[in-house]
C-alpha positions in Angstrom: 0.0 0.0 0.0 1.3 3.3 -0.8 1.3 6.7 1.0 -1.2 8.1 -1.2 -3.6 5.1 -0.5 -3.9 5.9 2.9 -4.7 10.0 2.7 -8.0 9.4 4.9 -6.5 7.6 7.7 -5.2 8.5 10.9 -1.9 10.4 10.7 0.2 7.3 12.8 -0.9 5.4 9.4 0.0 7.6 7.3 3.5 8.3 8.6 4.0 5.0 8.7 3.3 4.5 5.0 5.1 7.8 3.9 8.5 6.1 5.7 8.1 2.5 4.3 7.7 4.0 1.1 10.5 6.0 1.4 12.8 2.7 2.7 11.3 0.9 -0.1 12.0 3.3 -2.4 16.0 3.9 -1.1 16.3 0.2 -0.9 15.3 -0.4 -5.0 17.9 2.6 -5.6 20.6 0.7 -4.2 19.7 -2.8 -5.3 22.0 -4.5 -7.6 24.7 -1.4 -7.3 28.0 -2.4 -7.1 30.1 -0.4 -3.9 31.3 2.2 -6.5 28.5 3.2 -8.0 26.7 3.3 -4.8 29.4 6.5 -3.7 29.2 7.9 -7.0 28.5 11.7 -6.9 25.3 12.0 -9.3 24.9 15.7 -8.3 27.3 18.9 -7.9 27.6 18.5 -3.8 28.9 15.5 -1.9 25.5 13.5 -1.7 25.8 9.8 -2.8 23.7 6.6 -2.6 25.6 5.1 0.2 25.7 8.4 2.1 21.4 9.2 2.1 21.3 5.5 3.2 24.3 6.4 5.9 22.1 9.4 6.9 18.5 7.6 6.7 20.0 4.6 9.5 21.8 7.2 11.8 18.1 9.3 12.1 16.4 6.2 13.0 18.9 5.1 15.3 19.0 8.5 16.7 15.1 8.5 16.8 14.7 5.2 18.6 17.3 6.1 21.1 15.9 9.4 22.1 11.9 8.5 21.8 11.8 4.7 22.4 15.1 4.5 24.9 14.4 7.9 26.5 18.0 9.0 26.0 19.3 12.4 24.4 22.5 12.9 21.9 23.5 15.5 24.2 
């Protein structure tokens, strides 16, 4: 099911769908890219592949830790 398909629901449900379908959507970017073109620069500035996926799993680590685990990055 995709974020759009859920517009009437509650918003838990639809967050929920928005950030599956942006894993899903990462995930399908990277799949079947070998290591180098994964940190290929496709645009003028430093972003990569490898490096949004870097970012995405340090947010929801960072996320879980402060709102699940009660502790702060400070």
């Amino acid at each position: 099911m995709g974020s759009f398909d859920v517009l009437l629901n509650d918003a838990r449900t639809q967050f929920e769908a928005f950030v599956e379908e942006y894993r899903s959507a990462l995930e399908s970017s990277l799949d079947g890219l070998t290591d180098e073109q994964a940190r290929s620069r496709l645009v003028p500035s430093a972003t990569t592949l490898l490096g949004l996926l870097k970012h995405v799993t340090w947010m929801q680590r960072v996320w879980f830790e402060e709102c699940i685990g009660g502790r702060s990055r400070l």
